[in-house]
N, C-alpha and C positions, 0 to 999 in steps of 0.2 A: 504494500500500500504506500503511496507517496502522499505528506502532506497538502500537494500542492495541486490547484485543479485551475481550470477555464472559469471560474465560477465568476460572479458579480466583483468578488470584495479580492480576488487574485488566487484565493483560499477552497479547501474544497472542507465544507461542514466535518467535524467529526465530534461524532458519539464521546460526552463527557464522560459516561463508564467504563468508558473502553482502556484496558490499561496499554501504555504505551509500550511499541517493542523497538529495540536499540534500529533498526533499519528505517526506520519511516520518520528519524532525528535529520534533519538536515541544518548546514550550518548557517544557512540566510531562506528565509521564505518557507519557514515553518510553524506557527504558530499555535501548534497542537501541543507546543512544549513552551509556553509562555511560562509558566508555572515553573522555570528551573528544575525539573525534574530529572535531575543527575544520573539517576538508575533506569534501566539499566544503563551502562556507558557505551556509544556508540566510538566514538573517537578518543582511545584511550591516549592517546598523544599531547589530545590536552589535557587530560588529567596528569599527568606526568609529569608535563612541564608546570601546572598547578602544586603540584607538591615539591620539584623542583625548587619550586619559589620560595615556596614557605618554608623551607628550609634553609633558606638563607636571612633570616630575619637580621637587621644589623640599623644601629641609627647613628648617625653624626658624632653626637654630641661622645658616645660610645670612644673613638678617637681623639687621642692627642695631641693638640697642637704647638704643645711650645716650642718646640725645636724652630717648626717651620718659622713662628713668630721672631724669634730670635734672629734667626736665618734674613729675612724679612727687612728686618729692623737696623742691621749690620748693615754693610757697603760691599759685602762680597760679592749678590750678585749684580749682572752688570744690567744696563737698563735692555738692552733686547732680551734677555732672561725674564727679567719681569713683565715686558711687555708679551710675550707667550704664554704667561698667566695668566694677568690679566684678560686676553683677550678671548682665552678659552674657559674664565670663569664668566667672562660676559656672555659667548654661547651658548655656552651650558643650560646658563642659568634659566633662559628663556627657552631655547631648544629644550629641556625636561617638560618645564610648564604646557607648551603648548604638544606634548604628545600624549598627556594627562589630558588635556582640553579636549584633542580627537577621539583617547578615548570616549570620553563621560557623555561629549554633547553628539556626538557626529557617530558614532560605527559600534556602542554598545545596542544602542537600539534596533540594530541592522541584524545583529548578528542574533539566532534562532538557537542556535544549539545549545543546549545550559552547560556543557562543561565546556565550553568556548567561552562561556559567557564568565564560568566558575573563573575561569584564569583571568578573563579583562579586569574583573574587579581587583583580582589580586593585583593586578601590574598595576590599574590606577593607583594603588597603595604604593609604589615601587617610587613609580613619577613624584610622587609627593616627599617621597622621603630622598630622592637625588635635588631635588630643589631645596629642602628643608639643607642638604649637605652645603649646598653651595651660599645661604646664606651663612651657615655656620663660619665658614672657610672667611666668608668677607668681613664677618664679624671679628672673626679669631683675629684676623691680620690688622686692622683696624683700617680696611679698602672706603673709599667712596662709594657707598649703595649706591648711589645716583649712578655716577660712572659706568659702573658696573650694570647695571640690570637695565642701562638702558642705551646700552650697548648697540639691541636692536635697531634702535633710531640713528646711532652718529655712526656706527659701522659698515662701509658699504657691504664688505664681504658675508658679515653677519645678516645684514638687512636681507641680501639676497635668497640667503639660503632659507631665514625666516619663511621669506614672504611667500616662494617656491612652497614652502609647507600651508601655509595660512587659506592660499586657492584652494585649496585640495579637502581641506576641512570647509571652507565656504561651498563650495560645490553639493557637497553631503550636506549643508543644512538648508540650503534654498528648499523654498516652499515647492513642493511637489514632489523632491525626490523622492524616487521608489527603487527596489530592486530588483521589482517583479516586469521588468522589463531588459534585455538585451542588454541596451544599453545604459540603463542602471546597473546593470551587474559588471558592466565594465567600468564605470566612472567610480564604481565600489573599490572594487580592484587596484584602479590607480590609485586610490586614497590609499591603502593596503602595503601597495609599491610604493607609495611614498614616503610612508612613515614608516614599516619595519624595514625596508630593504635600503632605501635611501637614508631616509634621517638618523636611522637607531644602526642601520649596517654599513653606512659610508659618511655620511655628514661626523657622526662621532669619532671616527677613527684616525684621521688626522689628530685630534687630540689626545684621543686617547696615548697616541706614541710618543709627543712632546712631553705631557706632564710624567707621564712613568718612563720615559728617558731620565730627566731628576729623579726622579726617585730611584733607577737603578743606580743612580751616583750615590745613592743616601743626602740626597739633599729633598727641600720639601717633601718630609717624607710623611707628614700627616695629611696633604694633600696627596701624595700619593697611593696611601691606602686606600680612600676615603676612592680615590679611581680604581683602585683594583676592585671595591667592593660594588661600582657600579658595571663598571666593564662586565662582572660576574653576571648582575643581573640582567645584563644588554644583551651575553651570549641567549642568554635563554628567551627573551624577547624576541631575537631576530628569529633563533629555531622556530617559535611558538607561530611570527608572522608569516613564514614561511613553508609549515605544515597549513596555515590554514588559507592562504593562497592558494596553495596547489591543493586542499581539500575542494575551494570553490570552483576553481578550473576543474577536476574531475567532475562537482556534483552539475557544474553549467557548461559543457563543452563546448554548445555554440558560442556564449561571449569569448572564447579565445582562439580567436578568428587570426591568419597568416597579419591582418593590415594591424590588426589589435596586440601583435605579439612586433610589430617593427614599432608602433607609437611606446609603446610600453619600453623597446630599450634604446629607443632615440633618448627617453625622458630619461633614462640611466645615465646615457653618455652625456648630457646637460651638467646632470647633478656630477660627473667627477667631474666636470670642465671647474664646476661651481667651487667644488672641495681645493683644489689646485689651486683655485683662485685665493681662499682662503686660506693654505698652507703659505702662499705668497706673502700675504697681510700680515700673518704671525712670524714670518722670518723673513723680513727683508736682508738680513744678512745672517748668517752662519752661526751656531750655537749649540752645545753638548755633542759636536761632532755629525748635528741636523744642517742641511738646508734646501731652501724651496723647492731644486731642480727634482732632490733625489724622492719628494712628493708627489711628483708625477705619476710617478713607475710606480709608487704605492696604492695612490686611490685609484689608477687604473687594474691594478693587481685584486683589488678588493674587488671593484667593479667585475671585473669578471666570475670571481666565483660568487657574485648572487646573483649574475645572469645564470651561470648553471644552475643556480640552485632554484632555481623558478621556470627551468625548461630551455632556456633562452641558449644564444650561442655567447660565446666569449668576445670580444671585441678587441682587445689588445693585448694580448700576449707579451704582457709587462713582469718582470720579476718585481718578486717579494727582496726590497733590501732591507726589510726589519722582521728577519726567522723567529727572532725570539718571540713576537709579538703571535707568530701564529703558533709557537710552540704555547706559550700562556694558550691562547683559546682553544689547542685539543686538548689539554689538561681539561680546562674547564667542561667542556661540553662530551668528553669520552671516557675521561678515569671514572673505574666503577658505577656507568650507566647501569649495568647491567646484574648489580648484584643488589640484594634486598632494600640495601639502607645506601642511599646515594651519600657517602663522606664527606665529597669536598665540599659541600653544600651545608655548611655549618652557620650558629647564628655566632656575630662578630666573636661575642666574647670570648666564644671560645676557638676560635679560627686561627690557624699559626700556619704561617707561611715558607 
């Protein structure tokens, strides 16, 4: 039986007694499971990545910052070092906020399946507490909040990538959309591609390498935990947006049309033009042995493996020159998947690195 019919409302009536079997769960445009109705579980991949989560429970304040303070307050480092803070606590701080905002207002409502649904709510917690981090961080140092969080406005680089996300969530709340149409299910989609694949899987990762570059020196190092413990939850974000992409492209074949699958990775290569742009801004000249050139071949490197990872072909054939970075993330998303009690997925305080 499929939720979904020709009917009046998009919907096809179904019998309130009837109890629900995991097969007739779909993950948009099924309303027979309004009710969060977890069991049976259809797509246990969300659920997984839902305990995944929750297993990593960790908050800000849990972290130390005096070192970095100190650090900070000295003259050691130099002003382009701090200016690659800076400008990646200004991203941050808003790039979190507003993937908290897609979820809550834009793509929870969309989505039908309740343990698709079980995880968004989790991650919306996730969002809150990576924002909550980066106030922490500007407080700790004694930053201009102004400066900083509004970043978005006097930043071109920042502004761009912003506002790249901000379409994508306005599109999903204009009055009328739906997803019970073709091309609702692909403007859903791009939203999807926007925010797991591009925002959480490429717009961050330029940062991610700068600020845990310090950190592998043992310099800013409470800003640097405080990124490994996000990066943690970004891997499993990205997984989580990525099973549930390709969930929707199986459950709607036709929306992933040959012209639908060239738009979707022209918007890829946009976004590392965009990141590039942005590793520019943050290193106009050379520092911890980083500089802007060798960010190329990075966010093109990245770029490519989430076009595989959504079907797509690879587009530049760029090496990885930061190994270590991908050795972190199979740690993170492969050690002991597989055995009862996921480990490395521990809450802060007891987490040792």
């Amino acid at each position: 039986m499929s939720c979904c019919n020709s009917s009046e409302t998009g919907f096809q009536r179904h019998d309130l007694t009837k109890r629900i079997n995991a097969e007739d769960k779909r993950l948009i445009n099924c309303r027979t499971v309004d009710v969060n109705q977890l069991m049976p579980l259809k797509y246990k991949w969300a659920w997984e990545h839902y305990l995944n989560g929750c297993a990593n429970n960790w908050l800000p304040s849990e972290v130390p910052m005096q070192r970095d303070i100190e650090l900070w307050k000295s003259d050691t480092l130099s002003p382009g070092e701090r200016r690659v803070i800076l400008r990646n606590l200004g991203f941050f701080a808003t790039g979190e906020s507003l993937v908290g905002n897609n979820i809550v207002l834009a793509i929870f409502k969309h989505i039908t399946n309740p343990e698709a649904r079980q995880y968004l709510l989790r991650q919306a917690f996730e969002e809150a507490v990576h924002t909550h981090a980066f106030l922490y961080i500007v407080e700790s140092l004694g930053l201009d909040e102004r400066e900083v969080f509004n970043m978005y406005h006097e930043v071109n680089s920042i502004r761009s990538k912003d506002a790249f996300e901000m379409t994508l969530t306005a599109d999903i709340l204009r009055e009328g959309f739906t997803t019970e149409t073709e091309a609702g299910i692909q403007q859903f989609l791009k939203n999807l591609v926007g925010f797991y694949v591009i925002m959480e899987g490429i717009f961050f990762y330029s940062g991610f390498v700068m600020i845990l570059s310090f950190h592998r020196q043992n310099r800013m190092t409470g800003i640097g935990e405080q990124f490994q413990y996000i990066l943690r939850d970004e891997t499993i974000h990205l997984n989580f947006g990525i099973d549930l992409i390709n969930g929707i492209k199986e459950e709607n074949p036709g929306a992933w049309t040959p012209a639908f699958q060239e738009e979707i990775s022209a918007m890829i290569a946009e976004a590392v033009e965009m990141e590039f742009l942005y590793a520019q801004d943050c290193l106009p000249k050379g520092i911890l042995g980083l500089n802007a050139d060798v960010f190329r071949d990075y966010v093109q490197y990245v770029g490519d493996r989430r076009l595989e990872r959504i079907g797509l072909k690879a587009r530049y054939g760029s090496r990885n020159p930061f190994p270590w970075m991908s050795e972190t993330m199979d740690l993170l998303k492969e050690k002991n998947f597989f055995e009862t009690r996921v480990t490395e997925y521990q809450h802060g305080a007891l987490l040792q690195w």
